[in-house]
Every structure is written in C-alpha cells, then in structure tokens.
C-alpha positions as a Python dict, from the first residue, in 0.01 Angstrom:
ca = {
    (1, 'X'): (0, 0, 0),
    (2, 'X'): (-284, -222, -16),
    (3, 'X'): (-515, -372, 298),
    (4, 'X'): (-712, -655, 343),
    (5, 'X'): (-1009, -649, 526),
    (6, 'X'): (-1216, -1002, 652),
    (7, 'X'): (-1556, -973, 742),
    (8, 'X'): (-1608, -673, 529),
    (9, 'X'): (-2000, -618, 550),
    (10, 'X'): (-1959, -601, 910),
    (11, 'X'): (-2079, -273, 1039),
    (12, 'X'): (-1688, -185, 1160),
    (13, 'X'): (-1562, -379, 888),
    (14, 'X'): (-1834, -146, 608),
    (15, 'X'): (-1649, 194, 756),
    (16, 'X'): (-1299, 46, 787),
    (17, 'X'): (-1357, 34, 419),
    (18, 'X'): (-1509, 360, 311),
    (19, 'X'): (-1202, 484, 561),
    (20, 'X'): (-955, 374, 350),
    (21, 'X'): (-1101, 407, 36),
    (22, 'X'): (-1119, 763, 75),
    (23, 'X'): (-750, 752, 138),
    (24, 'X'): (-723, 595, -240),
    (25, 'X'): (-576, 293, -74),
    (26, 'X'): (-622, -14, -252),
    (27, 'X'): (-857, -173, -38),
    (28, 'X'): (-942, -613, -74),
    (29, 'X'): (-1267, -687, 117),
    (30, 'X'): (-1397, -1050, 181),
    (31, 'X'): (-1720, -1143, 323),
    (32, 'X'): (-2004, -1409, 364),
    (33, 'X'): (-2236, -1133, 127),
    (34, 'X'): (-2233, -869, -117),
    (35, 'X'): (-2055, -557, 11),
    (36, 'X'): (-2285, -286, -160),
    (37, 'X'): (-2025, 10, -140),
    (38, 'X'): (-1864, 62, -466),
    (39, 'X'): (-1518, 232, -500),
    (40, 'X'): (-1255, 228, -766),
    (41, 'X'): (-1014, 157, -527),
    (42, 'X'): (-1207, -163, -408),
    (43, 'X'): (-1216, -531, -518),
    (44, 'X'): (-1468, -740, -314),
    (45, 'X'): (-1487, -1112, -290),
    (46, 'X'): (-1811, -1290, -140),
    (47, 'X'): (-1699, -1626, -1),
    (48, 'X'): (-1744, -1807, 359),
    (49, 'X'): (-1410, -1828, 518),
    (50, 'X'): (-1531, -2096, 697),
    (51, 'X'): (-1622, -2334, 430),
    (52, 'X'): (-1414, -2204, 158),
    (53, 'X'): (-1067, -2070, 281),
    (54, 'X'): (-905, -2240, -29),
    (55, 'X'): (-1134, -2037, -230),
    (56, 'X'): (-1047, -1717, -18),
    (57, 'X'): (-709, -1750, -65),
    (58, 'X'): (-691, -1845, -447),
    (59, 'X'): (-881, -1512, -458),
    (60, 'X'): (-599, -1339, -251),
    (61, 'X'): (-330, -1484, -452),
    (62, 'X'): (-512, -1363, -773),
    (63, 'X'): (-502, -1079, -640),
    (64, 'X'): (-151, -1039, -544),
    (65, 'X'): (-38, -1169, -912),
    (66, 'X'): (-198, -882, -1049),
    (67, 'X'): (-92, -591, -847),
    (68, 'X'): (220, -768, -709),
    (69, 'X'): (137, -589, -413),
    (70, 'X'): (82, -820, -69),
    (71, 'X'): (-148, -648, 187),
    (72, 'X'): (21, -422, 411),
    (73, 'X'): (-207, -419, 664),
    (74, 'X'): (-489, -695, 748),
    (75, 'X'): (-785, -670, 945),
    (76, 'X'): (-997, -908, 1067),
    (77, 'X'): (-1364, -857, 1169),
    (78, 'X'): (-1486, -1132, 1235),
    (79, 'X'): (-1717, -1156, 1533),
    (80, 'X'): (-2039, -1358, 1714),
    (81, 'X'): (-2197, -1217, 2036),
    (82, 'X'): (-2532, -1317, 1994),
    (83, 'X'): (-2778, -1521, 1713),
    (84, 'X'): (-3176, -1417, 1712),
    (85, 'X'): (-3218, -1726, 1883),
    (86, 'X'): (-2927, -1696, 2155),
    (87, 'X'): (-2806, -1417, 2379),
    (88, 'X'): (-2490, -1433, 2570),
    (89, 'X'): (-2530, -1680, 2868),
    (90, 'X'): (-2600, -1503, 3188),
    (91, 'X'): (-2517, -1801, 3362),
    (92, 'X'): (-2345, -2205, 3355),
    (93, 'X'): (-2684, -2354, 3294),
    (94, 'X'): (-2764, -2153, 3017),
    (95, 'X'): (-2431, -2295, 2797),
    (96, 'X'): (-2510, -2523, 2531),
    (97, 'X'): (-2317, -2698, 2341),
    (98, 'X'): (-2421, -2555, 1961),
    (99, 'X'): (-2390, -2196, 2108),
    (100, 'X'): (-2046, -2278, 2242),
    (101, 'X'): (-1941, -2421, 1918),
    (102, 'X'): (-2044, -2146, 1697),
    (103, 'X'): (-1882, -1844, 1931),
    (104, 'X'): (-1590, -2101, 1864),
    (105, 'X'): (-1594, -2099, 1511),
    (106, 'X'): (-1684, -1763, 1486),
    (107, 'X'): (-1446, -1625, 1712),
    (108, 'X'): (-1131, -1818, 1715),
    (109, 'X'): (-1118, -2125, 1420),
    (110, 'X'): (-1198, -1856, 1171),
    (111, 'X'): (-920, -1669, 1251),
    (112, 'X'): (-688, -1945, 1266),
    (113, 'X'): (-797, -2064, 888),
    (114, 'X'): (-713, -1672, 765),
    (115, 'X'): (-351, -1679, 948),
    (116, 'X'): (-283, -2012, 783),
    (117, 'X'): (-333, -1836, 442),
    (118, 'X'): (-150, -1529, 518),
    (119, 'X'): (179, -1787, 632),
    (120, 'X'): (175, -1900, 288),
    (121, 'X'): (111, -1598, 130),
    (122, 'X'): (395, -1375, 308),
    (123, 'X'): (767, -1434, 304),
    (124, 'X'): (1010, -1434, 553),
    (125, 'X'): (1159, -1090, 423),
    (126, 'X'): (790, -978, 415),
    (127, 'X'): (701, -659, 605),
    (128, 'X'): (298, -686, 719),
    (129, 'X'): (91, -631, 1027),
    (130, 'X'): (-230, -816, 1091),
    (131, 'X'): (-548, -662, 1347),
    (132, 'X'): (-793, -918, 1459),
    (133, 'X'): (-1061, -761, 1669),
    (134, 'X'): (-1089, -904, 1997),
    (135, 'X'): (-1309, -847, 2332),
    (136, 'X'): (-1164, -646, 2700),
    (137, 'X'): (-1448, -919, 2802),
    (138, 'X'): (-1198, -1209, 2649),
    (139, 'X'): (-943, -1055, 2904),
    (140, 'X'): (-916, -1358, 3195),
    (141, 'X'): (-746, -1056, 3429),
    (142, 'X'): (-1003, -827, 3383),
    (143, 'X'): (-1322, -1029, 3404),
    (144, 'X'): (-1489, -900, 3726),
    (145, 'X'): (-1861, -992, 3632),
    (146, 'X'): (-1891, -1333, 3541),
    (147, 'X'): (-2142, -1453, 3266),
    (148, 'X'): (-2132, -1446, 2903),
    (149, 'X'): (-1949, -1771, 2884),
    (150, 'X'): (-1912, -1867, 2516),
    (151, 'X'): (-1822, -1522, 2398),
    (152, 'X'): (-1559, -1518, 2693),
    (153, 'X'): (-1428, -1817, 2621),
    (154, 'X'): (-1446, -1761, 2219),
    (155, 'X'): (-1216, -1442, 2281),
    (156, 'X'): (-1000, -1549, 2530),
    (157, 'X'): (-866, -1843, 2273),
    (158, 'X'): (-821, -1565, 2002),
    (159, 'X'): (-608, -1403, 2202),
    (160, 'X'): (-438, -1695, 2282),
    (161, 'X'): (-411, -1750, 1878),
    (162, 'X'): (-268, -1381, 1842),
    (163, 'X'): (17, -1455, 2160),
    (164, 'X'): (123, -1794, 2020),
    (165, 'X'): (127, -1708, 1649),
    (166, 'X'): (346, -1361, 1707),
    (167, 'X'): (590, -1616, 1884),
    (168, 'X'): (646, -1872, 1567),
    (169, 'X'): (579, -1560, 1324),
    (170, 'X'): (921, -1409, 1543),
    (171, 'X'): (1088, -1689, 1370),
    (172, 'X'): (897, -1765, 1034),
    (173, 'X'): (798, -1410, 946),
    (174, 'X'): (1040, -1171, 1139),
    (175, 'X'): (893, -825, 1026),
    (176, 'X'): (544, -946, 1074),
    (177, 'X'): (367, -844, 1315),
    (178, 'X'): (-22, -975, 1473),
    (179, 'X'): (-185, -814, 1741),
    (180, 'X'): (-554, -808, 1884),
    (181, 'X'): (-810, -534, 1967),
    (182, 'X'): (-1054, -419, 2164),
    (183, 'X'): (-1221, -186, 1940),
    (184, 'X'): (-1487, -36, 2199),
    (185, 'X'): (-1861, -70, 2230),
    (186, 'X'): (-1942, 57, 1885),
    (187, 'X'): (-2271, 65, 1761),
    (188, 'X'): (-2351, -207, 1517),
    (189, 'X'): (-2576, -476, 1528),
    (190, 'X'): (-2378, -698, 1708),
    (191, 'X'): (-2407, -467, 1996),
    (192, 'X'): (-2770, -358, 1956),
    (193, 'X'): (-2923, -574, 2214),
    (194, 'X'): (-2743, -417, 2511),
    (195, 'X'): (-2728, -95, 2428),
    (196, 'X'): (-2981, 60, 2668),
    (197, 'X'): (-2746, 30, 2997),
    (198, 'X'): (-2438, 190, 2811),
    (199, 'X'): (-2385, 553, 2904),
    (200, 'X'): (-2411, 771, 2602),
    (201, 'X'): (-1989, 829, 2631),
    (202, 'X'): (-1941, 435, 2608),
    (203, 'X'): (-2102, 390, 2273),
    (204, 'X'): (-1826, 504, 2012),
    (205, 'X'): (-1969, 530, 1664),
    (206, 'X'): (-1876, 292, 1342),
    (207, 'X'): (-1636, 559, 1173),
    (208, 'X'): (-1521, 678, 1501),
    (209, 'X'): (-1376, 295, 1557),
    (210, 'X'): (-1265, 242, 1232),
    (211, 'X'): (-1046, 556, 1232),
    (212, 'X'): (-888, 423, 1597),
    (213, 'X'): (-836, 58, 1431),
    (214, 'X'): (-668, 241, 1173),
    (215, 'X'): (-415, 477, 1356),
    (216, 'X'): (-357, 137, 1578),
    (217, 'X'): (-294, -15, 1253),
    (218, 'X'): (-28, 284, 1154),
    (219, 'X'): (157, 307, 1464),
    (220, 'X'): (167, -97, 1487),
    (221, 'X'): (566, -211, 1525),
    (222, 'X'): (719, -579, 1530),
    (223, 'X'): (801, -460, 1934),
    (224, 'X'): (382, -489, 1979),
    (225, 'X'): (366, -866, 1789),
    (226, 'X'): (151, -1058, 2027),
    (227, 'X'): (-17, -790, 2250),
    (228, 'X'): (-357, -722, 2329),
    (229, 'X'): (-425, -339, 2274),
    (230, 'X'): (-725, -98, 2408),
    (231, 'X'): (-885, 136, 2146),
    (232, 'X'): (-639, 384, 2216),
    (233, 'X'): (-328, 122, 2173),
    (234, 'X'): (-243, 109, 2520),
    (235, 'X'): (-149, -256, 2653),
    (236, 'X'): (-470, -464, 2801),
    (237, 'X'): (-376, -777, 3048),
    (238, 'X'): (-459, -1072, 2903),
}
C-alpha cells in the first residue's frame, strides 16, 4: 500500500505523514516547499500544483513505474483561509475580487487539476479512495452565521467537485471512491488567527486530526463516493 499526500508541508498534511510513516507505509508527499521530515519510507517532490501539474504528475507516474504500486489512498490538503494581508470577509463590502480568486484557486481549481491526474493515472479496474479536506463552513445547510464569503464560497464548490466527480468516477472508475472532510478546528497556522474564541475542547491537535483523516480514510467504501463526512465519518448536509 502506498498513499499520496498533496500539500504535504501543511501542518495536517506534516503529521498525516509522520502518521503513516511510522506505519512503514510507503508514503509520496508533494508540496510548494521542502518537506524537512526524512523517512525511509518517504519520497518528497517540491512542485506548485498550480503552475506545474504536468510536472506533478510526471513525478507520480515516475513513481508508479518504479514501485508499480498506484496510491491506495490520496489526500489532499490543500487549503486558504486567510493571507497576512487578508482575513476572511466579515461582510459583502469587504469581498474583493483578488481575495475571491485566490480562495478559488486555492480551494477548488487546485483540486480539480490533481483529480484530472489521478483519472489518467487509475484504471477502470483500479481500486483507490481519494480525501480532500473540506470546511462544515462550505456546508450551504449549515451556514447559520453569515460572513466569511470567499472561503464559503471556495468550499462549497469543492464539495460540489467531490459530488459531481464520484458521479462520472461511478462510471469511469467504478471501485474509486472521492469524498470530502471536515477535519475539525485543528491547530495550525491556518487557524491561528481565531483561535482565542474556540473553547479549549474545539481545538483538536495536528496528530489528533491526522489519525481521524486516517481511520476515515480506512473505513472509506465505494457506498460513501461523493459524501461530505464530519471528523468522526458521520454524513454532513451539504
């Protein structure tokens, strides 16, 4: 078994690693910079997915020569909540139009360019699951507060990406399966700005998410293709 992680020098995406290295699992990390943990079960590639995804996936396909082993599980990790310049919008008049674009990117496009690799690198016959971590705030049932527009926006079209991509992977890759995740409020630095008004209970540690992701990741069936699942795995409304 062999898993793919995207956005590995993210703070969930740095323990998601170490998690499954420890396991001896070979472990395939990509990300914009150098990933500093060293493992002899790891191969790292630096590369932005967003400006390179040829190069990303002539890496992958490297890769898969070699072992002639696909990923069996892929996560994704990439995620924008805030710049140093630009906090979430509080309100319509704060949304601008760079801001907007980049949660877009970020968020959604991203994602899109990895799936587009992973069609072309799995089979039909092909047994794999795919993660891409999502936002409860990207849920358009569950938003009770308002604000935070581009982030909001940025999540609810990944989701949308993960629903309409299980339905054409039903008939292109039958025994794949792509779901999204809210992993929590974990403490990294995309959440450090608005951690004072958490309670202590609502602030789950980086290795504490990273093992949930990954017994989401285990129990994961074709049945769940398309769903957006809690920390826990239950079922959120999109």
């Amino acid at each position: 078994m062999s898993i793919l992680i995207i956005g590995g020098n993210s703070g969930i995406g740095q323990r998601l690693i170490q998690y499954y290295c420890k396991q001896s699992t070979m472990v395939l990390a990509v990300s914009r910079s150098e990933i500093s943990f060293s493992h002899p079960s790891l191969s790292t590639f630096k590369a932005d997915l967003a400006k390179q995804p040829e190069v990303v996936c002539d890496w992958l396909n490297s890769k898969v020569n070699k072992t002639n082993a696909k990923p069996s599980i892929v996560i994704s990790c990439i995620g924008l909540l805030h710049t140093p310049e630009t906090l979430p919008e509080k309100c319509l008049q704060a949304v601008n139009q760079d801001f907007f674009q980049l949660n877009m990117q970020v968020n959604c496009f991203m994602n899109i360019l990895l799936a587009q690799c992973l069609a072309k690198l799995y089979g039909r016959r092909d047994s794999f699951k795919v993660i891409m971590l999502s936002a409860k705030v990207g849920s358009i049932a569950d938003n009770q507060l308002g604000g935070w527009y581009s982030y909001r926006i940025s999540k609810a079209a990944l989701n949308m990406l993960v629903k309409t991509l299980s339905i054409e992977w039903h008939r292109t890759h039958p025994n794949g399966c792509i779901v999204a995740v809210h992993p929590g409020t974990t403490d990294t630095e995309l959440s450090k700005p608005f951690q004072a008004n958490l309670a202590a209970n609502q602030l789950y540690s980086p290795q504490l998410t990273a093992q949930r992701i990954a017994n989401i990741a285990e129990q994961l069936t074709v049945e769940k293709s398309g769903q957006l699942l809690f920390w826990d795995g239950s079922v959120l409304p999109y």
